[in-house]
N, C-alpha and C positions, 0 to 999 in steps of 0.2 A: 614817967616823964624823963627827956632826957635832960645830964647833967651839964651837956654843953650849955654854953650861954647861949645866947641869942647873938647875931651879926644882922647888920645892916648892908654887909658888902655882897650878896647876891643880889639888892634891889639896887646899890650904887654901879655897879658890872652890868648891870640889863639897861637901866636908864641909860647909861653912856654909852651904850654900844655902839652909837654911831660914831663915835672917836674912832673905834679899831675899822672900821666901816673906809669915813673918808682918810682917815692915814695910809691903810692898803692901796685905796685908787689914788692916792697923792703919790706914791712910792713908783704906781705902776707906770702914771702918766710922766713922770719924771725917769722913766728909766733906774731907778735905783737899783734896782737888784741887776742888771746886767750891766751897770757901771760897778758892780763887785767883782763880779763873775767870778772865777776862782781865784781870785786874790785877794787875800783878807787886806783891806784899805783903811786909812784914817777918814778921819770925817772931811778934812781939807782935801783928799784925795779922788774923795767922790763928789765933795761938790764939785770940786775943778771939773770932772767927765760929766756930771750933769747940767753944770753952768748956772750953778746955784750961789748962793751966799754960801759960806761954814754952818753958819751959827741955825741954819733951817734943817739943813744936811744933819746937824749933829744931833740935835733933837727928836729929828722922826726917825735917827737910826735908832738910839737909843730906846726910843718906843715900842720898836717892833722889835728890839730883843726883848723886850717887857714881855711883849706875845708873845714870841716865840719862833718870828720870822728873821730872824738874825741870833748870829751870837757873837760874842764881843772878850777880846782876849787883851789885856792894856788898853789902849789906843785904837785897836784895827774893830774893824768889823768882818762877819763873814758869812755866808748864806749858808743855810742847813739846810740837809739833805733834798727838805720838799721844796724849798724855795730854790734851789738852783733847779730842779727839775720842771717846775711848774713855774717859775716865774721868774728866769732869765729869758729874755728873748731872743736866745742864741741856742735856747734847748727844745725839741722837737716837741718837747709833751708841754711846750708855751700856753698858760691859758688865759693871758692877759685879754685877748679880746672877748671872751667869757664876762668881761666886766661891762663892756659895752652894752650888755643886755640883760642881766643881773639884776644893772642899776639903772635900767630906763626909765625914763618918766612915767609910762604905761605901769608898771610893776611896784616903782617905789610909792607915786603916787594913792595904790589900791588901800595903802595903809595909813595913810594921814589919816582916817575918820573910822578903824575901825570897830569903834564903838558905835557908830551908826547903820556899819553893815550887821553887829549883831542883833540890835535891837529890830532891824526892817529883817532879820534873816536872810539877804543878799547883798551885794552890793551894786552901787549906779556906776553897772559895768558901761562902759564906752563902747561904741560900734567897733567891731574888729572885721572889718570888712577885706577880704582878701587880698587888699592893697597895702593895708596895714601896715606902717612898720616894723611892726614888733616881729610881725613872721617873717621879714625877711631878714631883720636882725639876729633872730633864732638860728636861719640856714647860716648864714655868714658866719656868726662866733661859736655856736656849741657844738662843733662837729669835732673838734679837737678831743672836747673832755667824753665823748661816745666810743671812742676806737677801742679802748681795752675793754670794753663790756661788750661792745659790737661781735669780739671777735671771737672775745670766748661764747658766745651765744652762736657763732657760725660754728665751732668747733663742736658745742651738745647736741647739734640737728645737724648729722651729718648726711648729704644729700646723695642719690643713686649717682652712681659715677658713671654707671652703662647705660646712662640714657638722657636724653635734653631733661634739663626740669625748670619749672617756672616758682619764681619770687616773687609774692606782692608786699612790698613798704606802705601801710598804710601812715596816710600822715608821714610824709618820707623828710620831709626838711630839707636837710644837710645830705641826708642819704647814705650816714653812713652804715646804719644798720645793714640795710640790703646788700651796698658795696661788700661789704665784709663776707656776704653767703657769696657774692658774683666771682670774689677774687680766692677763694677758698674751695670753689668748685666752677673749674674750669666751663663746662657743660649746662650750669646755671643762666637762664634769663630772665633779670632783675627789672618790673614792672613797678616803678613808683606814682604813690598816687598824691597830690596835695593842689594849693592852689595853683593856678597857673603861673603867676611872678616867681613864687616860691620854686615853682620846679626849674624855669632859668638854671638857679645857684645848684641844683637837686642835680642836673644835666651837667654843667660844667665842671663838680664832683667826680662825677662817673669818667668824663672824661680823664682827666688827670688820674685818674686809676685805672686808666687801661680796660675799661667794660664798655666803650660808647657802641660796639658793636651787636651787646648783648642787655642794651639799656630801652627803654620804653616809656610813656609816661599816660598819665589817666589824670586828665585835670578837675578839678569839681569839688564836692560836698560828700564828703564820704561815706555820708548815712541815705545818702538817694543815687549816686552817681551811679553807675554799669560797673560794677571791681571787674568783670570778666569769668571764668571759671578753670577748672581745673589745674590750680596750682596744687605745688608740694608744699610749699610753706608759705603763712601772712604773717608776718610780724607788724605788731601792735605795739609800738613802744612809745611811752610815753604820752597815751591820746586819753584812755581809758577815766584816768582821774577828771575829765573835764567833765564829766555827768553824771546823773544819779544812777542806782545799780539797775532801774528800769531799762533805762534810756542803752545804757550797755548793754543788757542782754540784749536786745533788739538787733544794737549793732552787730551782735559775735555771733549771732541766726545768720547775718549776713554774710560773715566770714565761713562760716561753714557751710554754707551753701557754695561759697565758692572755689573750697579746696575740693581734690579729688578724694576718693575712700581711701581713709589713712594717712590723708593730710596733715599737717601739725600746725595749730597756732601757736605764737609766742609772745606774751605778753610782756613789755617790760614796761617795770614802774615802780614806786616805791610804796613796801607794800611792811605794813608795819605787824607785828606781834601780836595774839589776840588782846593783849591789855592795850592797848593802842596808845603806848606811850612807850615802847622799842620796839626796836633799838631808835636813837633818840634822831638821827639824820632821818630815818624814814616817817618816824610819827609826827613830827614836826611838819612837812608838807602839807598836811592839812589844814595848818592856817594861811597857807599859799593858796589854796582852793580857797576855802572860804573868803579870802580879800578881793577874788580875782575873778571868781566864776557864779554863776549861778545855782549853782548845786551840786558838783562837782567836791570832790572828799578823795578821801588815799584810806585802798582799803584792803580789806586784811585777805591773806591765802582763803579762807574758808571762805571768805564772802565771794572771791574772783572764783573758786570751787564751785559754788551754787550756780554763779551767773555762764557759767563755761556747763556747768550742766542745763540747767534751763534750756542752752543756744544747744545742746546734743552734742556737745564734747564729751569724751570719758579720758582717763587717764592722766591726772592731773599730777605734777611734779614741777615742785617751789625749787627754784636755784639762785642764794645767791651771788651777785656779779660782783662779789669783791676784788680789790677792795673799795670800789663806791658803796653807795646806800643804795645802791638800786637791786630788783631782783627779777627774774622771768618767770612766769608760769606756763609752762608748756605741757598742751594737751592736744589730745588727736579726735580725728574724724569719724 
């Protein structure tokens, strides 16, 4: 037995998490952190820039140097490292609109009852009809937090430079996976495929990145629609955990039928440890599936290994995309 005592503060830290919750998007919606910016400020300093009271100002600063989202020298406050990078909104790597979809009703919702999703073993998912908002809230805000994994996954699959080659994005979003192989090989033509509304944001993307020349799009249902054929690369990022490991082979038969011989897929997602509890940002999405989907789970290298053999891939290699929690598994044709 151990000698420690027992503590009560892991279950007082879990039950209040939504203090650190709504204090973060109170901070975001107010502008706080880029009413610091790099000047360490009093709390009277930044209410004044956010047009707050003091006494509101002084309390959720102090809070979030509790977290960890500030630090605090006398009087001043001052943003650390990740919060001036991530959440002034004067810094490129901004992920404030990320909060926009995070915390939507669709998502936050899934979890009010989910002691009723366990016991039915699903949950009373909502139509997600391809008008949805949630998908177009997806293209809008998380294209930001994609670009450094985006691009080092353009950088491990690196594409024939003496010759055209073709990109399919399934499930493209935001698009910036694809963007990333378009703008990294000159010669590249980036084929996105998703709902129709969705590829709108998916196309205007592309533009603003300088590929509207070398862009395309495939609207529909991506487990019946036409992908097309003879690509060099599909990337699969982030769809795969929506289904069970049947439902996925199925799809990656599909993908493989539609690369050329020695094609590559690449899957990105978070893909947890065989003890399926690490590292802890990746094992944890599985109760994100389980609130959300139907039978949908986050699952491990050796299980995406199977399901990628099953569909007649060989050559499988785990890479993580740090430093997120996400990782790719890339195998060929």
């Amino acid at each position: 037995m151990s000698s420690a005592s027992p503590s009560p503060q892991l279950y007082f830290d879990t039950i209040n998490a939504f203090h650190k919750t709504e204090a973060l998007k109170a901070a975001l919606d107010l502008g706080l952190f880029t009413a610091i910016g790099r000047t360490p400020s009093t709390a009277a300093e930044i209410a004044a820039r956010c047009e707050c009271p003091e006494r509101g100002i002084r309390i959720l600063s102090d809070y979030l140097t509790v977290q960890g989202f500030l630090t605090k020298d006398g009087s001043h406050y001052a943003l650390t490292l990740d919060s001036a990078t991530f959440l002034d909104r004067n810094s490129p790597a901004y992920l404030g609109p990320s909060a926009d979809f995070l915390l939507a009703p669709t998502l936050v919702e899934a979890f009010r009852d989910l002691t009723s999703t366990i016991r039915r073993g699903t949950p009373e998912v909502k139509s997600t009809t391809p008008e949805h908002p949630m998908w177009l809230d997806f293209a809008r805000c998380m294209g930001p937090m994609m670009v450094g994994p985006a691009r080092g996954i353009a950088a491990l699959v690196p594409l024939d430079a003496d010759r055209e080659t073709k990109v399919l994005d399934i499930s493209a979003s935001h698009g910036t996976y694809g963007i990333a192989f378009a703008q990294q090989n000159p010669r590249a033509h980036l084929t996105a495929l998703d709902w129709e509304p969705v590829l709108a944001i998916t196309a205007e993307n592309a533009k603003a990145a300088g590929i509207a020349n070398r862009f395309s799009k495939i609207a529909g249902d991506a487990f019946t629609v036409d992908l097309g054929s003879d690509y060099d690369v599909v990337l699969v990022p982030n769809f795969l955990h929506h289904f069970n490991p049947a439902d996925c082979t199925r799809f990656l038969r599909r993908v493989h039928a539609a690369l050329r011989p020695g094609g590559r897929v690449v899957v990105v997602d978070f893909i947890p440890n065989e003890d399926r509890v690490t590292p802890p940002g990746s094992a944890s999405f599985g109760l994100v599936m389980l609130s959300s989907t139907p039978e949908g789970d986050v699952y491990t290298f050796a299980e995406y290994s199977k399901m990628l053999a099953d569909a007649g891939f060989h050559g499988f290699a785990l890479h993580p995309l740090l430093p997120t929690t996400a990782s790719a598994v890339i195998a060929t044709k």
